[in-house]
KEFIMI-987609 format. One record per residue (C-alpha): residue number from 0; residue in three letters; chain; x, z, y. Coordinates in steps of 0.001 Angstrom, whole numbers, plus 500000, padded with zeros to 6 digits. Each point is the difference from the previous one (the first is absolute). Layout:
nr->NUM&rest->ALA&kette->A&c1->X&c3->Z&c2->Y .
...
This chain:
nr->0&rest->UNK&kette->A&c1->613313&c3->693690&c2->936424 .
nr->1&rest->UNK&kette->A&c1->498968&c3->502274&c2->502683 .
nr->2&rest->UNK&kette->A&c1->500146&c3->496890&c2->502617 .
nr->3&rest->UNK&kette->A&c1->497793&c3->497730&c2->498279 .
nr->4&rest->UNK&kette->A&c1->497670&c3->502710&c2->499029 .
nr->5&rest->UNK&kette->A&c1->499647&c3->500729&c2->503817 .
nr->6&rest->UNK&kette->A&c1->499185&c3->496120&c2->500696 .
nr->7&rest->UNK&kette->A&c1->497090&c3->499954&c2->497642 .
nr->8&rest->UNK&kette->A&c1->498786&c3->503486&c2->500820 .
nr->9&rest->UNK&kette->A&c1->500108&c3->498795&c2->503752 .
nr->10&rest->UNK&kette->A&c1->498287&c3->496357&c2->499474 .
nr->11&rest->UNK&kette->A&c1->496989&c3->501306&c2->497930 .
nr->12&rest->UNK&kette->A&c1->499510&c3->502665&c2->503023 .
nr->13&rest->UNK&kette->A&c1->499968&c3->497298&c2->502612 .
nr->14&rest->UNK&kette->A&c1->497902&c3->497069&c2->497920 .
nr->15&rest->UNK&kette->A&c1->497175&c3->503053&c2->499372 .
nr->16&rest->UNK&kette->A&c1->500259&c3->501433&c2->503809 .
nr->17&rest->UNK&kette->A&c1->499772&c3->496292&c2->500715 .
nr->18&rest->UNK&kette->A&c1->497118&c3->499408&c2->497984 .
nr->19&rest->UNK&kette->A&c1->497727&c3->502783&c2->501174 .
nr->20&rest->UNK&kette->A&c1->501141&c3->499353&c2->503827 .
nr->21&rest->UNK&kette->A&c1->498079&c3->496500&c2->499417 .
nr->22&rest->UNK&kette->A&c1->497538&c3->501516&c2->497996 .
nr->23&rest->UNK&kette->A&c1->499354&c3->502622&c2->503167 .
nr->24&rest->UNK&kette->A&c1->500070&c3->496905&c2->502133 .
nr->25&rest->UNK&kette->A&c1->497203&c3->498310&c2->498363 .
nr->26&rest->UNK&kette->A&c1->498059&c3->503359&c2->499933 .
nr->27&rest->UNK&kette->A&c1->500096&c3->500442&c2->496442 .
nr->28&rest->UNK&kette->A&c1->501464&c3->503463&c2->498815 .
nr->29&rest->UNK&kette->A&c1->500463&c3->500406&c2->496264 .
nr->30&rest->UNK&kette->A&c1->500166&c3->504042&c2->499544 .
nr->31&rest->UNK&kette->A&c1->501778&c3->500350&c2->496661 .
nr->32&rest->UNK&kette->A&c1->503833&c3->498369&c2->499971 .
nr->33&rest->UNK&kette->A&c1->501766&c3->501709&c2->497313 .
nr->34&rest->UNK&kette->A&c1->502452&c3->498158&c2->497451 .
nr->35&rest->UNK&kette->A&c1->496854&c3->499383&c2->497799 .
nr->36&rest->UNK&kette->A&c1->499261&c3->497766&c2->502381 .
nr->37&rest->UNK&kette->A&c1->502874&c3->497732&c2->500702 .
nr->38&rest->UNK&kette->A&c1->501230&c3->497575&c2->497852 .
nr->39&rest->UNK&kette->A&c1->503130&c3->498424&c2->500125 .
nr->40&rest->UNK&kette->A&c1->501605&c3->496646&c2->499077 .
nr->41&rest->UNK&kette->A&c1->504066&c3->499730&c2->499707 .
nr->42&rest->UNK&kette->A&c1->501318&c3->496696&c2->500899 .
nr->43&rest->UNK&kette->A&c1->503122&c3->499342&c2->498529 .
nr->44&rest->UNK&kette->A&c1->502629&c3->497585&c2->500111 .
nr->45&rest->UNK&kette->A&c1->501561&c3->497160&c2->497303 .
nr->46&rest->UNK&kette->A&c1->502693&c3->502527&c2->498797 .
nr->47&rest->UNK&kette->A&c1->496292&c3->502274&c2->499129 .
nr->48&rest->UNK&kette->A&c1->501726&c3->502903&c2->502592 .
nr->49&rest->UNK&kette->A&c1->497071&c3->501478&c2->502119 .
nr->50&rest->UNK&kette->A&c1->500208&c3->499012&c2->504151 .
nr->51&rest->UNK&kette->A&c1->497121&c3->500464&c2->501111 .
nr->52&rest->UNK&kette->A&c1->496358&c3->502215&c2->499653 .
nr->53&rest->UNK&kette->A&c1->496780&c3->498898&c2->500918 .
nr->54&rest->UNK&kette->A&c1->497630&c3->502641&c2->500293 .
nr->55&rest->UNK&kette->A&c1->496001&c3->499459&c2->499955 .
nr->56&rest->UNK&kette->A&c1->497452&c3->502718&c2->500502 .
nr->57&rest->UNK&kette->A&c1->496764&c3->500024&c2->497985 .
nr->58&rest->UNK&kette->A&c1->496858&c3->502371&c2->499086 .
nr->59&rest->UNK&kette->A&c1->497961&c3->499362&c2->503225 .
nr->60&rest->UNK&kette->A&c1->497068&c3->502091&c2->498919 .
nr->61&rest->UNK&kette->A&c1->500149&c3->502903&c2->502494 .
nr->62&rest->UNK&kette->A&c1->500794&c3->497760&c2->502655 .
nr->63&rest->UNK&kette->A&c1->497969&c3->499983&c2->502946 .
nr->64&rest->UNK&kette->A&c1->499439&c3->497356&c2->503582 .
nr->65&rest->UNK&kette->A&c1->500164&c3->502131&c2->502768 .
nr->66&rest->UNK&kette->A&c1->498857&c3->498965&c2->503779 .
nr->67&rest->UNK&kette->A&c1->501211&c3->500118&c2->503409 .
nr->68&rest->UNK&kette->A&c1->497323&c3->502677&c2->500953 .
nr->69&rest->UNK&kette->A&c1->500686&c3->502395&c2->497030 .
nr->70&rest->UNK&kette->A&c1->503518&c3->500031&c2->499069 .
């Protein structure tokens, strides 16, 4: 159990580091990530056992654009 816990735990870090990274590189910022604010979607397959986790960040009301000039 331990393994696949460690799989999920370590795909939902890298799709949200992923996300803001892009996020950054578009110059938006969005100041208030917490689990509140990420929803997630588990794809499974035609046995109905879980294999994968799609994770999707929302709540973009304290985000902010930022500029080259003033970062």
């Amino acid at each position: 159990m331990g393994i696949q816990r460690e799989k999920w735990t370590a795909s939902i870090i890298y799709q949200v580091a992923t996300a803001l990274k892009y996020m950054h590189a578009l110059g938006r910022i969005h100041r208030d990530i917490k689990l509140e604010n990420l929803m997630t979607e588990i794809v499974k397959n035609c046995e109905g056992k879980p294999v994968e986790i799609n994770i999707k960040i929302t709540d973009f009301g304290f985000a902010t654009v930022i500029d080259g000039e003033n970062p």
